[in-house]
C-alpha positions in Angstrom: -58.9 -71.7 9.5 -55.2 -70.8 8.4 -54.4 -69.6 12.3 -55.2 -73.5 12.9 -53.3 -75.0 10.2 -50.1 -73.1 11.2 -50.6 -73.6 14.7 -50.8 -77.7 14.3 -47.5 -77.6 12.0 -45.8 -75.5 14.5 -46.9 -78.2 17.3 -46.2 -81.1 14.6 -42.5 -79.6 14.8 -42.0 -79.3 18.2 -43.1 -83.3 18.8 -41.4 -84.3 16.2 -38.2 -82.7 15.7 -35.7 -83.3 12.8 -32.6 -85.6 13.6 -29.9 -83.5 14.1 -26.0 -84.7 14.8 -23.6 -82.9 16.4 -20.3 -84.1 17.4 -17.3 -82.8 19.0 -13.7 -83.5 18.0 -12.1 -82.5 21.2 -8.1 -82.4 21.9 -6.1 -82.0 25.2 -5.2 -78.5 25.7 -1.8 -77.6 26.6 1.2 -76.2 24.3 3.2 -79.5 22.9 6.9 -79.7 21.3 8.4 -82.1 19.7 7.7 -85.6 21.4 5.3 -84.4 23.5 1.9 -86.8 23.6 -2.0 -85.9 23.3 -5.2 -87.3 23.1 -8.3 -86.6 21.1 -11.8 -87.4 21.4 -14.7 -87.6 19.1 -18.0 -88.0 20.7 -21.6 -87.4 20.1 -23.0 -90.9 19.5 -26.7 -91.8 21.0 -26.3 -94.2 23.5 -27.6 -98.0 23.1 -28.7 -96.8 19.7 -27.9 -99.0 16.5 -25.1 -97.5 14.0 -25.2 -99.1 10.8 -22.3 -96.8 9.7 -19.5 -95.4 11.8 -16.4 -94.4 9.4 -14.3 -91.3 8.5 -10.7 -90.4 7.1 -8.4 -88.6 9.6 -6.2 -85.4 8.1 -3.5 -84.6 10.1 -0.8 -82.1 9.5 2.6 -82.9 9.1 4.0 -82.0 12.1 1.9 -84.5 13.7 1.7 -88.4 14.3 -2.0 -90.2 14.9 -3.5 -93.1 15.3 -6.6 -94.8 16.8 -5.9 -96.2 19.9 -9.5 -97.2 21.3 -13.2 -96.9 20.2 -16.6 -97.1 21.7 -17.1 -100.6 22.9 -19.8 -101.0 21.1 -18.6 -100.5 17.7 -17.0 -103.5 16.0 -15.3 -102.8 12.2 -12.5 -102.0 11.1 -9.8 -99.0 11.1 -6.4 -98.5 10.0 -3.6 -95.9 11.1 -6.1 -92.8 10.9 -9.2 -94.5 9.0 -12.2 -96.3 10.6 -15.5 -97.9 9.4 -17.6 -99.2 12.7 -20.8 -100.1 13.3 -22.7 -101.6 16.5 -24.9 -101.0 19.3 -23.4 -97.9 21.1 -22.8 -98.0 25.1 -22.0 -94.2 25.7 -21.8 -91.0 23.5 -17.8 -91.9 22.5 -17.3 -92.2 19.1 -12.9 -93.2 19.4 -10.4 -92.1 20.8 -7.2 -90.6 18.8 -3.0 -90.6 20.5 -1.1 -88.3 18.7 2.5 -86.9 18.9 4.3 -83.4 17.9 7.2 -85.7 15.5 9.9 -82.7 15.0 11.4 -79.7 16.4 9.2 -76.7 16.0 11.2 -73.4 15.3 8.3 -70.9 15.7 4.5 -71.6 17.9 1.8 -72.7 15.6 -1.8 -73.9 15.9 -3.2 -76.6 14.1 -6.5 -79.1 13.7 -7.2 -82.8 13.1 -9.8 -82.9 10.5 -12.2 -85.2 9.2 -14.0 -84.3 5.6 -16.6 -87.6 5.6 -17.1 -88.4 8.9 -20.2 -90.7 8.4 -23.0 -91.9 10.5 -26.1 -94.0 9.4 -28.6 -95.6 11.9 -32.0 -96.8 10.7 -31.4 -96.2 7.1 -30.7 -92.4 7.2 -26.9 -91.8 6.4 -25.4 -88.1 7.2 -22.3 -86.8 6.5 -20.5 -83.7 7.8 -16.8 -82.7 8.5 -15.6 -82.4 11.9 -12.6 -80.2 12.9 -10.7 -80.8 15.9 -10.0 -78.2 18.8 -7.2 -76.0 18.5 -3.9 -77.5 18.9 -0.5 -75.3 19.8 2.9 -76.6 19.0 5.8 -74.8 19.3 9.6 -74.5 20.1 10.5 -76.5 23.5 11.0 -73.8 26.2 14.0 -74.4 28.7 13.4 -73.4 32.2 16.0 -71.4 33.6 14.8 -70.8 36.6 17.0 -68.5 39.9 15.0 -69.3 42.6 17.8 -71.1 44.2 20.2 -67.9 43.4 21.1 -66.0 46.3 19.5 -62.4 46.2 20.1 -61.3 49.6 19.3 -57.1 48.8 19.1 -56.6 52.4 22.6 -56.8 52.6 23.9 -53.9 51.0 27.8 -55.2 51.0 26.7 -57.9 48.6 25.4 -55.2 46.1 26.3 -53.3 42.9 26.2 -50.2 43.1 25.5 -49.7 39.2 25.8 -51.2 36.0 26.2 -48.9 33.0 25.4 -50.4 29.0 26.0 -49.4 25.2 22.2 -51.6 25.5 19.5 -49.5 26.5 18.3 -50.9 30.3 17.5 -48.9 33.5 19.9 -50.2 36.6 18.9 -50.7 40.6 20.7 -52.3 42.7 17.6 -53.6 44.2 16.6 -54.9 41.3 18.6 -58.5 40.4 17.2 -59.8 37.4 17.3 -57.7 33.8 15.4 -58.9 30.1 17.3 -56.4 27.8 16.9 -56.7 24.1 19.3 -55.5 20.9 18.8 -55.2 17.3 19.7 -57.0 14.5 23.1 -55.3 13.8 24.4 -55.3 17.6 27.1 -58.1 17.5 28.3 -57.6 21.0 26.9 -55.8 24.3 29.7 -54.3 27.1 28.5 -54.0 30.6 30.8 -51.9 33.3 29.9 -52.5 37.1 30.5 -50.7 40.4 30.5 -52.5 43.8 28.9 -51.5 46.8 31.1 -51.7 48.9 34.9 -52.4 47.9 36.3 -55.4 49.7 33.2 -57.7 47.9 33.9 -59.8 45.5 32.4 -60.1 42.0 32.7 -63.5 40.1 31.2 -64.5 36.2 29.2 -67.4 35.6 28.3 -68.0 32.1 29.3 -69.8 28.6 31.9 -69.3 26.7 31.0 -65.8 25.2 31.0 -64.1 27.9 34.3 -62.8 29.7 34.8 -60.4 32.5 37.8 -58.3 32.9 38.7 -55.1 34.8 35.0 -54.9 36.1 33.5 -54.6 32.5 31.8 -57.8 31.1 31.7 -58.8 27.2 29.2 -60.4 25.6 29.8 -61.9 22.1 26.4 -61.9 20.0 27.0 -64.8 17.0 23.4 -65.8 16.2 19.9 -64.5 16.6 18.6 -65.4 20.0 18.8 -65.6 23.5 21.9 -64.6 26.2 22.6 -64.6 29.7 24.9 -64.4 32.4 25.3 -63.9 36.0 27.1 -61.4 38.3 27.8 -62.7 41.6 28.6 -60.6 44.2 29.7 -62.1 47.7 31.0 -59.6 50.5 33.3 -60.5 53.7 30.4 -61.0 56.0 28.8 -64.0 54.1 26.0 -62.2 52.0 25.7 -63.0 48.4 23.5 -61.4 45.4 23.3 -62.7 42.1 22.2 -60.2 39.5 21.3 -62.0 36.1 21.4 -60.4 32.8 19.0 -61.8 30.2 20.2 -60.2 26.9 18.1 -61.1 22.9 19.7 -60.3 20.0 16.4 -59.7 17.3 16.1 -60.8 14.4 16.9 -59.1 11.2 14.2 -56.2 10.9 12.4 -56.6 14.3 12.5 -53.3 16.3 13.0 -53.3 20.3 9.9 -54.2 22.1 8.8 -50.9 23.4 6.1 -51.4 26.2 4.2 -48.0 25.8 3.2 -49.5 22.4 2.0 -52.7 23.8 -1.8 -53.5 23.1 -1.6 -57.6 24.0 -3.3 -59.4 26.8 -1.4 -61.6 29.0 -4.5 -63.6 29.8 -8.4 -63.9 28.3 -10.5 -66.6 29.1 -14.5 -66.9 29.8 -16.3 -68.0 32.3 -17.2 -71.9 31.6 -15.9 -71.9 27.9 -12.4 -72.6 27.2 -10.7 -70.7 23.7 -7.1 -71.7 23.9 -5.7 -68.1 24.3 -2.6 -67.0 22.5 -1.8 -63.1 22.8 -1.0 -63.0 19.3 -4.1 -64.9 17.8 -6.9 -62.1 17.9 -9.9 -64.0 16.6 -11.5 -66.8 18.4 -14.9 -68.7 18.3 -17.2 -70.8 20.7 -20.4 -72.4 20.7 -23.2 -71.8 23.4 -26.4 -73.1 24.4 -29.4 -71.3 23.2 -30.6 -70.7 26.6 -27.2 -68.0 27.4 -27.7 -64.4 27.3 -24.4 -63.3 29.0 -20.8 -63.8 29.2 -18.2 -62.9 32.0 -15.1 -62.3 30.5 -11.5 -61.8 32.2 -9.2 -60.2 30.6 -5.3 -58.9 31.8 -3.3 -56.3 30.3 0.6 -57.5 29.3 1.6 -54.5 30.7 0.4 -52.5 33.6 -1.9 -49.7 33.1 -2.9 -50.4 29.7 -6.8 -49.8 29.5 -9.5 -53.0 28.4 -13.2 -52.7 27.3 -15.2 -55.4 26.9 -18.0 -54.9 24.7 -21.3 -57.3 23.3 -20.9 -59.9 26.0 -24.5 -59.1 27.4 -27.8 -59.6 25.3 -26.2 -62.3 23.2 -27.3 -63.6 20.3 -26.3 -66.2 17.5 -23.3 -64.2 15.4 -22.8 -61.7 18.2 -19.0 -60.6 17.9 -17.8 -60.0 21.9 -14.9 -57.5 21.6 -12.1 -56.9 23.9 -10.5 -53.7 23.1 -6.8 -52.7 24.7 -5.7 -49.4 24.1 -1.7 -49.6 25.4 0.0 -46.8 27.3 0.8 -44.1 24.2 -3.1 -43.9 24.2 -2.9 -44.8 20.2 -2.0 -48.6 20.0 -4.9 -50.8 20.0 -5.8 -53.9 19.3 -9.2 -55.9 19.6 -9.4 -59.5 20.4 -12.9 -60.8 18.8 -14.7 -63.6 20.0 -17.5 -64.6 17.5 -20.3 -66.5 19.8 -22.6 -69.4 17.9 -26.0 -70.6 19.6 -26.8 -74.1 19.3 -30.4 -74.8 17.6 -33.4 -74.1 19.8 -36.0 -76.8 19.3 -38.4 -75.6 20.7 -38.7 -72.2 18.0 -36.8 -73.1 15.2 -38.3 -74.1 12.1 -37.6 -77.7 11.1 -35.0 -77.3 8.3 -34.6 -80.7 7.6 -37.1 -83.7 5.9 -39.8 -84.3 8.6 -39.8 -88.0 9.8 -42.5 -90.2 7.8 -44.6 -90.3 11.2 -44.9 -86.6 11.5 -45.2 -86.0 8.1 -48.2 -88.7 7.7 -49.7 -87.2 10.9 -49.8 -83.8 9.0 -51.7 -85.3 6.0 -54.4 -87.3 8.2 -54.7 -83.4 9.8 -55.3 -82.1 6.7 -57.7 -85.0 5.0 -59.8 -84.3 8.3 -60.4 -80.6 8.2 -61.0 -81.1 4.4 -63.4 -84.0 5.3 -65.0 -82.1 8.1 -65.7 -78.7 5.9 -66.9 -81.0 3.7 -69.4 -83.0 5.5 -70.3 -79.3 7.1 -71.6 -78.1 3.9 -73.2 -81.2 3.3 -75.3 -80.9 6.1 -79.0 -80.7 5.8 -79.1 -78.1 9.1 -76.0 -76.5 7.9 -77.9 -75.6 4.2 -81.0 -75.1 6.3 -78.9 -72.2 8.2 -77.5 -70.6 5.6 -80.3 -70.6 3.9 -82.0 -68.6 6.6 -79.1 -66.6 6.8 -79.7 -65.8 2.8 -83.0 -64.9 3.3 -82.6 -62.7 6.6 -80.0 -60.8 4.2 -82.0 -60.4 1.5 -84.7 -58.8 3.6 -82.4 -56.3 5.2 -81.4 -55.5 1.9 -85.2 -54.9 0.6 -86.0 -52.7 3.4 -83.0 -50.5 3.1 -84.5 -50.1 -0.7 
């Protein structure tokens, strides 16, 4: 009898499952600066279903502006700047729509979220509350392109090259080799760079700002703040040929050691096939959701620098919690860092246990069930033929016993 009981409550679950609402707070991916635009979407609303309720209180950090801008069409209410409270007959799953704006100058990249602590729903008298938490969303300094495709690096011609460059900065010269990232510490306030041509009837020319200055084939460069330098050399021999070598020079900040590639553990590049996680080489933890019904992963990961050595472990045989871990190891075979991506299954409904209040019909169903087996048992024992047979049955065991006596 217990087998049956558990086996109707397990089918009772499985036709009538508990409500369960989940929506996604989705913004545009991308890296924005100041003044830069973005749109966020909430969704997750049953379509041409009746909302009774339909509010929430946007949070948005400071270095962003937000404001509704459009809703589903079939919620009528109210909102103001970044508060709402709709209700309505819904046409589609959108919930609104959100434009916002990066509203300063960022000095260093940082991630943030839109939240909402109350968002509330409520159709047919239920009422549920959660918090919703937006996507990730990067903000950071406003890069300037500087790119040299249009410089002229004609290395085939060998009149038009240097044929070295020596530095107090630590850098490794070829003359086939026109364009240089060099980095300097803290306590460097100026960088000298001496140059011999090729060939000698070429001529070399500077281009660059004002603190940099060129004279008797040796080139100064004044270092006044933290940051970024460059300059060009530009070398131009009789026949026509022309090679520009650039010179990207970064004076560190106060405490930050020279970037030494042999101790570089980063990845360039991570992603996952058919989930996005917004990858930053310095952020090492990351999360996504998954459908029950996924058991593996493909994940792509590149090395910053050449020949460092990735694993990727736990992204096969996955479960709900299962941590998939991408391990680099960088060149000095010591450095390592692993990049974590925590993976969270959505609810199966067909196994899982109902963990929320059964709906009245189910749970009347279940006491009908339960009224009928009692009734049933009841009536059974009531039964003139059932007594008769047990009675028989009494007797047949009392004789067994007598002749075993």
């Amino acid at each position: 009898m217990n087998n049956k009981i558990y086996f109707i409550i397990a089918l009772l679950m499985i036709i009538f499952p508990m409500n369960v609402f989940a929506f996604d707070f989705t913004c545009d991916s991308g890296t924005y600066s100041n003044g830069d635009k973005f749109n966020c979407l909430i969704s997750g609303l049953e379509s041409n279903k009746t909302y009774e309720v339909v509010s929430g209180d946007i949070t948005v950090p400071d270095v962003l502006s937000c404001s509704i801008n459009k809703q589903n069409a079939g919620l009528k209410g109210t909102s103001s700047g970044r508060s709402f409270n709709f209700s309505g007959t819904v046409q589609d799953s959108t919930v609104l729509n959100v434009e916002c704006s990066v509203n300063r100058e960022i000095s260093e990249a940082m991630t943030v979220q839109l939240t909402i602590d109350n968002f509330t729903t409520k159709v047919d008298g239920t009422e549920s509350k959660e918090k919703l938490r937006s996507s990730l969303i990067k903000v950071g300094k406003k890069e300037v392109s500087t790119t040299t495709t249009t410089k002229k690096r004609d290395i085939e011609n060998g009149n038009s090259l240097l044929k070295s460059v020596t530095s107090d900065a630590e850098f490794t010269f070829s003359k086939y080799i026109t364009e240089y990232n060099i980095q300097v510490l803290y306590s460097v306030k100026e960088v000298n760079f001496s140059y011999e041509k090729n060939l000698s009837s070429s001529k070399v020319t500077l281009a660059s700002s004002n603190k940099v200055t060129m004279s008797n084939n040796t080139v100064n460069l004044q270092l006044e703040d933290v940051g970024k330098y460059s300059f060009d050399l530009i070398v131009k021999s009789d026949d026509g040929g022309e090679t520009v070598y650039t010179f990207n020079v970064e004076r560190l900040e106060k405490g930050e050691g020279l970037y030494d590639k042999t101790k570089d553990a980063t990845l360039s590049n991570l992603s996952l096939s058919n989930y996005s996680i917004n990858f930053d080489p310095k952020v090492v933890n990351y999360s996504i959701k998954v459908d029950s019904s996924v058991d593996s992963i493909t994940v792509n990961a590149t090395p910053t620098v050449d020949g460092a050595s990735v694993v990727v472990k736990n992204n096969t045989n996955i479960k709900n919690g299962t941590q998939i871990i991408v391990s680099v190891t960088a060149l000095d075979k010591n450095t390592k860092i692993d990049y974590v991506i925590t993976v969270k299954k959505s609810l199966d409904y067909g196994l899982a246990i109902n963990s929320g209040i059964i709906g009245g019909g189910a749970l009347l169903i279940l006491i009908m069930i339960f009224s009928l087996i009692k009734v049933l048992n009841k009536k059974n024992k009531d039964d003139p033929i059932y007594k008769y047979k047990m009675k028989q049955k009494g007797n047949v065991n009392n004789n067994t016993n007598n002749q075993s006596n």
